[in-house]
C-alpha positions, 0 to 999 in steps of 0.5 A: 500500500502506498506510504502517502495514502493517509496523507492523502486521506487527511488532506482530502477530508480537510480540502472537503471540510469534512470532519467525521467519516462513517464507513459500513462494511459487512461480509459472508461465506468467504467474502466481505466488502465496504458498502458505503462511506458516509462523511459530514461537515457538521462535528456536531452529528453524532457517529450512530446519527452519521450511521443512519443516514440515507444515501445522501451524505455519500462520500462518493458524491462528493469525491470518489476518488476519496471514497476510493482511498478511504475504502482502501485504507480501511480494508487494508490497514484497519480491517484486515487486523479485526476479528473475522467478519468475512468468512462463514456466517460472516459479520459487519460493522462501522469504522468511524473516523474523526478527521480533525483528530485522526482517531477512529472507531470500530464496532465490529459484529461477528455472526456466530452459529450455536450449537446444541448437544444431545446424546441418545443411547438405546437398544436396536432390538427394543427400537425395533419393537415399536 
């Protein structure tokens, strides 16, 4: 990954005025992506309100090739090193990203598939009576 892709990241939010940064990602079976990257310029909006938003605050609108380098960043530098939350029943979270501080977040949620235990004993020939 390219040594100058945070400050790159950093000067881009700051160039857009941008002060928070939520990103979405969730996965499955054996893959997982980022869905979408939402950004304000409001510090004053809560990172669960950020979460929430519809299509309207998307980082790709305003600059894609941004979104591009945030993507990227948060799959290979934060994401990689979480728990695992692209293989088997899979998972999903939000990174959120502080841009004035340089500071971020992740709630990650791993699905997780229990198991209950039985064990049956018995005799063939009195299962076979009936």
């Amino acid at each position: 990954m390219d040594k100058n892709i945070l400050e790159k990241i950093m000067f881009g939010l700051v160039s857009h005025g941008i002060k928070k940064v939520v990103v979405y990602y969730e996965g499955g079976g054996d893959s997982g992506a980022i869905e979408y990257v939402h950004a304000t310029q409001d510090p004053d909006i809560g990172y669960y309100d950020l979460e929430n938003w519809d299509d309207e605050y998307l980082l790709n609108d305003i600059d894609t090739g941004l979104n591009n380098l945030i993507e990227d960043y948060c799959q290979e530098m934060l994401l990689n090193d979480i728990e695992d939350w692209w293989n088997d029943e899979g998972g999903r979270g939000y990174v959120h990203i502080d841009a004035e501080l340089g500071t971020y977040t992740i709630n990650n949620s791993v699905r997780v598939t229990e198991y209950e235990d039985y064990h049956h004993e018995g005799n063939l020939k009195d299962k076979n009576k009936k």
